[in-house]
C-alpha positions as semicolon CSV with decimal commas, in nm:
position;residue;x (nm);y (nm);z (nm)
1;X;11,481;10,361;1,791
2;X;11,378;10,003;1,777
3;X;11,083;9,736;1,663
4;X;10,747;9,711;1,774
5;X;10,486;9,528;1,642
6;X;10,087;9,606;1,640
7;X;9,847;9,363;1,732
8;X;9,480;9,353;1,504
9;X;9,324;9,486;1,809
10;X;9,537;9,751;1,790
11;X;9,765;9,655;2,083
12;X;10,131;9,782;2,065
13;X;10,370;9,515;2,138
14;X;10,775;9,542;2,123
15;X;11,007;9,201;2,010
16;X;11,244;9,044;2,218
17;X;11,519;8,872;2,050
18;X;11,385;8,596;1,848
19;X;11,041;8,737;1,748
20;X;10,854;8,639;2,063
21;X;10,632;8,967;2,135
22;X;10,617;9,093;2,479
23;X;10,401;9,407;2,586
24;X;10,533;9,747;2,552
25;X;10,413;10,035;2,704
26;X;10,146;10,214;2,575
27;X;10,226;10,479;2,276
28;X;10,243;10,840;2,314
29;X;9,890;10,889;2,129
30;X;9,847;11,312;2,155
31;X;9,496;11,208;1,972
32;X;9,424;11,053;2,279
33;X;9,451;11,343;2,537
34;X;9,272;11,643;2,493
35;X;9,459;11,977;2,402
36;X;9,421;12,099;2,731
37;X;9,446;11,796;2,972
38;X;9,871;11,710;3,156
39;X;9,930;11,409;2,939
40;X;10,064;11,236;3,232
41;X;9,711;11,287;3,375
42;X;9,561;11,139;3,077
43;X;9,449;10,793;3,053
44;X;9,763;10,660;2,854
45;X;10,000;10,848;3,074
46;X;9,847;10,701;3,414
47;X;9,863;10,390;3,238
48;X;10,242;10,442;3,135
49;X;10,296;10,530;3,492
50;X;10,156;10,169;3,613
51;X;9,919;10,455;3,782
52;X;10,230;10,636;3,971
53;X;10,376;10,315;4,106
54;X;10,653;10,299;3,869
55;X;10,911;10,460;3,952
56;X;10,875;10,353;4,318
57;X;10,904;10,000;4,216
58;X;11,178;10,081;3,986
59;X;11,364;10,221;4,258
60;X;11,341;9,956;4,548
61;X;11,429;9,718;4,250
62;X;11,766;9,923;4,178
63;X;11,880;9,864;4,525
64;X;12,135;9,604;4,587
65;X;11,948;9,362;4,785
66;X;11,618;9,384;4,558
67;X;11,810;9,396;4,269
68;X;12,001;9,057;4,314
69;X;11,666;8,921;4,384
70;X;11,527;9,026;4,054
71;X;11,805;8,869;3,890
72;X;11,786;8,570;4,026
73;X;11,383;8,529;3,980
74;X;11,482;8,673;3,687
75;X;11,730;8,364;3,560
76;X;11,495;8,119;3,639
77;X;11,139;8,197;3,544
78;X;11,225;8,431;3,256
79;X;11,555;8,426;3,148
80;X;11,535;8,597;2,835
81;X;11,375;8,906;2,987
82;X;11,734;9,013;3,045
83;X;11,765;9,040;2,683
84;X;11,506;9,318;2,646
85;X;11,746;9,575;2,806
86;X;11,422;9,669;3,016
87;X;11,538;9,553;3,343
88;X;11,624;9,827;3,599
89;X;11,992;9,839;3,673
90;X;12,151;9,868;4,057
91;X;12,125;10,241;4,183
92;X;12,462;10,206;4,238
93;X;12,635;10,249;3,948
94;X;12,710;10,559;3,787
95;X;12,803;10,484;3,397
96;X;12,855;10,227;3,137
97;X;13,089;10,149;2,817
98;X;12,927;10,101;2,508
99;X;13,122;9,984;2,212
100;X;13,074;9,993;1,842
101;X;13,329;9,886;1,583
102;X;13,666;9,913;1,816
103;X;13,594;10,240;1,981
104;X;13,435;10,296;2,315
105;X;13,214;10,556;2,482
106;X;13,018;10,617;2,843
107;X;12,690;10,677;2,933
108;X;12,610;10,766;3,273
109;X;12,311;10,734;3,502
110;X;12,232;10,413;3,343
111;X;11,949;10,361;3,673
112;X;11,778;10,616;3,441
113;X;11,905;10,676;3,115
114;X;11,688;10,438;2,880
115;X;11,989;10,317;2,642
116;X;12,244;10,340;2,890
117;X;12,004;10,096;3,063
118;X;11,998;9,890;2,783
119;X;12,452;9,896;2,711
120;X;12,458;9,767;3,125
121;X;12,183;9,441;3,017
122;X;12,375;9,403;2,658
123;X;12,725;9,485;2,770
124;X;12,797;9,727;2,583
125;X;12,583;9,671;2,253
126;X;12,181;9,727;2,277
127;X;12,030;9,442;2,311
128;X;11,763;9,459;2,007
129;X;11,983;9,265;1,723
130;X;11,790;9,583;1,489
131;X;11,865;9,847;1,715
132;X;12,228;9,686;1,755
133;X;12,251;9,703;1,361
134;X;12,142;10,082;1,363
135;X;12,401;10,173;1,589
136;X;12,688;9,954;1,386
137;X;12,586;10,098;1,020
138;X;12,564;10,480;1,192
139;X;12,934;10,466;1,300
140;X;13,056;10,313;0,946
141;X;12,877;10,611;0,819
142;X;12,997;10,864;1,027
143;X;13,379;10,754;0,957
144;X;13,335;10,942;0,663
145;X;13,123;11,233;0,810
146;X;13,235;11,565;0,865
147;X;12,984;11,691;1,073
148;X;12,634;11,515;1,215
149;X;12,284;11,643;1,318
150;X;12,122;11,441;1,597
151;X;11,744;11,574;1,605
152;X;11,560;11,411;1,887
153;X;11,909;11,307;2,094
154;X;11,836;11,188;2,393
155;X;12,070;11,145;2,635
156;X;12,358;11,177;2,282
157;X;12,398;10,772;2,182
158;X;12,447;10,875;1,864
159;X;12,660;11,194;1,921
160;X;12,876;11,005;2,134
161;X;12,920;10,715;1,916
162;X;12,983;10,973;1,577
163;X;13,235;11,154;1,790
164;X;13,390;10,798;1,951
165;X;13,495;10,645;1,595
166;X;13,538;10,992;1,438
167;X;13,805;11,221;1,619
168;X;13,727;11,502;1,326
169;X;13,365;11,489;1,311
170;X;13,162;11,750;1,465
171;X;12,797;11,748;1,568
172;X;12,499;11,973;1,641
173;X;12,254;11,763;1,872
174;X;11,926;11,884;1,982
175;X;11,686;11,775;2,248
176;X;11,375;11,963;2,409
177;X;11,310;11,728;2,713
178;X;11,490;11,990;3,014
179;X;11,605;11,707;3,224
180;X;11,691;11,509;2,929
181;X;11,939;11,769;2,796
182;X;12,129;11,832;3,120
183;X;12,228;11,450;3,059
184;X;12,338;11,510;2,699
185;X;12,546;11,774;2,830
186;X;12,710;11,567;3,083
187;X;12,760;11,273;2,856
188;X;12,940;11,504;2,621
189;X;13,166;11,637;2,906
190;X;13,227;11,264;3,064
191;X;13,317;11,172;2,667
192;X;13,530;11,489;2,613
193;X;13,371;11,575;2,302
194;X;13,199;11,879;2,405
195;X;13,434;12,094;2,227
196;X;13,332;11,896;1,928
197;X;12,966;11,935;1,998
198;X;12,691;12,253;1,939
199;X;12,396;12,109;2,197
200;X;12,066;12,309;2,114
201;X;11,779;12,304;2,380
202;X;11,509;12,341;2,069
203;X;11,311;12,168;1,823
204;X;11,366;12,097;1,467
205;X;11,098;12,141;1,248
206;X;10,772;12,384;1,185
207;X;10,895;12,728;1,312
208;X;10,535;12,805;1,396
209;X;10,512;12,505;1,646
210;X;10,440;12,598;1,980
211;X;10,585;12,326;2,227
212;X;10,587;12,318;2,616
213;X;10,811;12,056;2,809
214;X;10,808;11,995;3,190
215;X;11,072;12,090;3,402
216;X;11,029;11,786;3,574
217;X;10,896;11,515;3,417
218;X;10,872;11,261;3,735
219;X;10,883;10,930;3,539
220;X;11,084;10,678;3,672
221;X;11,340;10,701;3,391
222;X;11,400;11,042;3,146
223;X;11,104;11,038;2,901
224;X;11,220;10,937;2,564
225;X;10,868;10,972;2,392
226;X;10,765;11,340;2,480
227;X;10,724;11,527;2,140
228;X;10,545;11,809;2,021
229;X;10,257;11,711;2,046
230;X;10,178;11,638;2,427
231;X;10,029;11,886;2,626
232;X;10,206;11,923;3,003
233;X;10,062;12,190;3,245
234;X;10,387;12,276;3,397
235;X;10,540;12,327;3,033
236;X;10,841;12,533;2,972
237;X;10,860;12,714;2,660
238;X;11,074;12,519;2,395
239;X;11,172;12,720;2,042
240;X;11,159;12,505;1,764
241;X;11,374;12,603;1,457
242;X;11,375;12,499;1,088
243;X;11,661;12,255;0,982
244;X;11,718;12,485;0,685
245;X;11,869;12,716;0,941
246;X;12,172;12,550;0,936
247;X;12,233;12,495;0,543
248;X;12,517;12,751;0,540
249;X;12,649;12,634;0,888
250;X;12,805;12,314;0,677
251;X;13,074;12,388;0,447
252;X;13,043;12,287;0,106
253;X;13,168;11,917;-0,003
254;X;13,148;11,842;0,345
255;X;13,002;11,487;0,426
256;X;12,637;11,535;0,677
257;X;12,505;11,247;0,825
258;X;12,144;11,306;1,024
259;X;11,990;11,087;1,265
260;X;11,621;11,193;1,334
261;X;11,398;11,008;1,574
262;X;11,119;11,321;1,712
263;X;10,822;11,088;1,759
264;X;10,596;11,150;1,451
265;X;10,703;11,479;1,380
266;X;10,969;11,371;1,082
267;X;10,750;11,483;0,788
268;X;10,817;11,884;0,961
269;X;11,164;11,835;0,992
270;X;11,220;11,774;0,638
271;X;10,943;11,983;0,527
272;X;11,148;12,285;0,649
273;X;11,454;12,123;0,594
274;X;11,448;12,085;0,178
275;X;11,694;12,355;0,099
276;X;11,931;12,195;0,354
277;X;11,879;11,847;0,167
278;X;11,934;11,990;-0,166
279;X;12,312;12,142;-0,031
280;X;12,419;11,853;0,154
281;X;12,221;11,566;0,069
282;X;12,286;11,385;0,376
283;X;12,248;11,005;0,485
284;X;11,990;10,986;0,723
285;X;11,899;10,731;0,991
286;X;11,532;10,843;1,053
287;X;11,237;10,664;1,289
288;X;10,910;10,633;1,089
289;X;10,628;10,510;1,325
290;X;10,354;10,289;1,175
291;X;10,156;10,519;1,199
292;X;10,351;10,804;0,981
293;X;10,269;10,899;0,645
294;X;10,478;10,734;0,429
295;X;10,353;10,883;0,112
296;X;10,414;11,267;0,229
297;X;10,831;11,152;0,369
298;X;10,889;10,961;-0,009
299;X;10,787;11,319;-0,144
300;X;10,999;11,520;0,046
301;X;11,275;11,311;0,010
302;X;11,276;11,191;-0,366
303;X;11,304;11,528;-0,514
304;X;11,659;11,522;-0,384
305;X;11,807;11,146;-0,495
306;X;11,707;10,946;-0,167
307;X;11,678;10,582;-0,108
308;X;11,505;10,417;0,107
309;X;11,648;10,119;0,278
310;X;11,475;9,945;0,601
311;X;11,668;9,862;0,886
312;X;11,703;9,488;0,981
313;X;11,809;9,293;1,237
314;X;12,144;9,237;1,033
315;X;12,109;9,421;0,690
316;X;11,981;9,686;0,534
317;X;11,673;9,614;0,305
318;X;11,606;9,802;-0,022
319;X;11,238;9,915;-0,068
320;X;11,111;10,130;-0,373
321;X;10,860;10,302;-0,098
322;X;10,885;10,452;0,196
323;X;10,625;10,252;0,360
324;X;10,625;10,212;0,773
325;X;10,677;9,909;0,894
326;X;10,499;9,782;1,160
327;X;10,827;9,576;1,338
328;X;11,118;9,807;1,274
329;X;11,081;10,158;1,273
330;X;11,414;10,260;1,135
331;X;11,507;10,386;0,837
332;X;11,820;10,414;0,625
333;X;11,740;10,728;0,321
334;X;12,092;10,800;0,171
335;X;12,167;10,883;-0,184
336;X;12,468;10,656;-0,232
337;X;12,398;10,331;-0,425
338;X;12,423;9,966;-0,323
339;X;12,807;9,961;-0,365
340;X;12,883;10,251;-0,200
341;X;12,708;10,112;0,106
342;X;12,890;9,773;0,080
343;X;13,228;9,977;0,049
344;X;13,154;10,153;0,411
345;X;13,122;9,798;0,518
346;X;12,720;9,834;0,542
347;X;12,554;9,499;0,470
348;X;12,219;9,553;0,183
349;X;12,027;9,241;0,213
């Protein structure tokens, strides 16, 4: 989750600190590969691949010798570069502490783990002042959780950081990337929450969907863009399941917070998830590409009392439409008003 900005020639850039754009790497575009052509052999995934010199590079750069070097070039021609989080981090260490709001939590395999990358280069906090925000106004919510979804987790940020300021909540996280999930998993052990924590290798969203992941992905960190809709020749079947599967899994009166981030897939997730909105009517922190459809998410989610509110780089901002944005992706939908938000200590701008 985080901001990126599109150039008029259609060029996808990501902000460093301060607004200056530098170049991201190039979107996950399934329109781009054909249905039956390895997305990593694809145009856009040799280019993502620097043409299968990346994670070579990235790995003489995490040794310790390299690595100081980088820094030091680093400090001098581009200082702020540090400040993106996209820096690789010495092979050497094995974890990091992030912090939000007084509690703590680890991450491991930071040399490879995309945000625990980004907690070593920010010390802690993610570097991105609106991905930093996201992570602050999650935790205030989930004080007053009782249990949490986390569709698309990753390696578990935002399990771990429910379950760090919340010694009651519990969570169901899901991730389809095979590799991916085997870090979840260990995160969850290295946190001691896995007692706490249902971890589902599936999908969330259009029963019907047919997915394939690779085993092995070979990228130089664990793919945080795969969704359903890359192809991958080596794929491993992946079952994807509706979210209204769980409605009676939550007892009622119980408070659900959701955090969905699947890559352009959102509108299925709560297109098979409306009887589980109507029972729980939980907040959400949800990633809505520019691309997305803003018009379809607004009416899936109205029906059932939602807000929208835009992330910021310090507040949230109320919007009477769902409308992506084309610097900050993240979105706050809840059903609480202004001063409820202010009460959990969440700024509304």
């Amino acid at each position: 989750m985080g901001q990126r900005t599109t150039t008029r020639d259609g060029e996808v850039r990501e902000e460093a600190p301060g607004g200056d754009p530098r170049p991201a790497d190039p979107p996950a575009d399934p329109a781009a590969a054909p249905a039956d052509v390895d997305y990593r052999a694809t145009a856009v995934g040799r280019r993502r691949s620097w043409y299968g010199a990346k994670r070579h590079v990235k790995r003489v750069l995490g040794w310790r010798l390299p690595n100081l070097a980088m820094r030091g070039a680093v400090r001098l021609a581009a200082p702020r570069l540090r400040d993106t989080g996209r820096l690789p981090v010495p092979a050497a260490i094995p974890e990091v502490v992030g912090r939000v709001d007084g509690a703590e939590y680890t991450m491991l395999r930071p040399a490879r783990c995309v945000v625990a990358k980004e907690l070593y280069w920010g010390e802690g906090r993610r570097p991105q002042p609106a991905d930093d925000f996201a992570v602050r106004l999650f935790a205030r919510a989930a004080r007053q959780a009782g249990m949490m979804f986390d569709i698309g987790a990753y390696t578990g940020l935002f399990t771990l950081v429910g379950t760090a300021v919340n010694p009651h909540l519990r969570a169901h996280a899901f991730e389809i990337v095979p590799e991916v999930y085997h870090t979840l998993f260990d995160n969850c052990v290295r946190n001691r929450v896995l007692h706490r924590c249902t971890l589902h290798h599936v999908g969330v969203g259009d029963p019907e969907t047919a997915v394939r992941m690779p085993a092995r992905s070979g990228d130089s960190a664990l793919p945080c863009f795969y969704s359903s809709g890359l192809t991958f020749a080596d794929g491993v079947p992946i079952d994807v399941v509706a979210l209204d599967e769980f409605t009676g899994a939550v007892e009622r009166g119980t408070r659900v917070l959701v955090k969905v981030d699947v890559e352009g897939t959102e509108d299925a997730v709560f297109a098979h998830g409306q009887d589980f909105l109507a029972a729980h009517r939980p907040d959400i922190l949800c990633e809505v590409l520019p691309e997305a459809d803003g018009r379809r998410l607004r009416a899936l989610l109205e029906p059932h009392g939602y807000r929208f509110h835009l992330v910021g780089e310090h507040a949230l901002a109320p919007a009477s439409d769902l409308t992506p944005h084309t610097r900050f992706r993240d979105w706050f939908l809840t059903t609480r008003d202004t001063g409820e938000l202010e009460r959990l200590g969440i700024p509304v701008a």
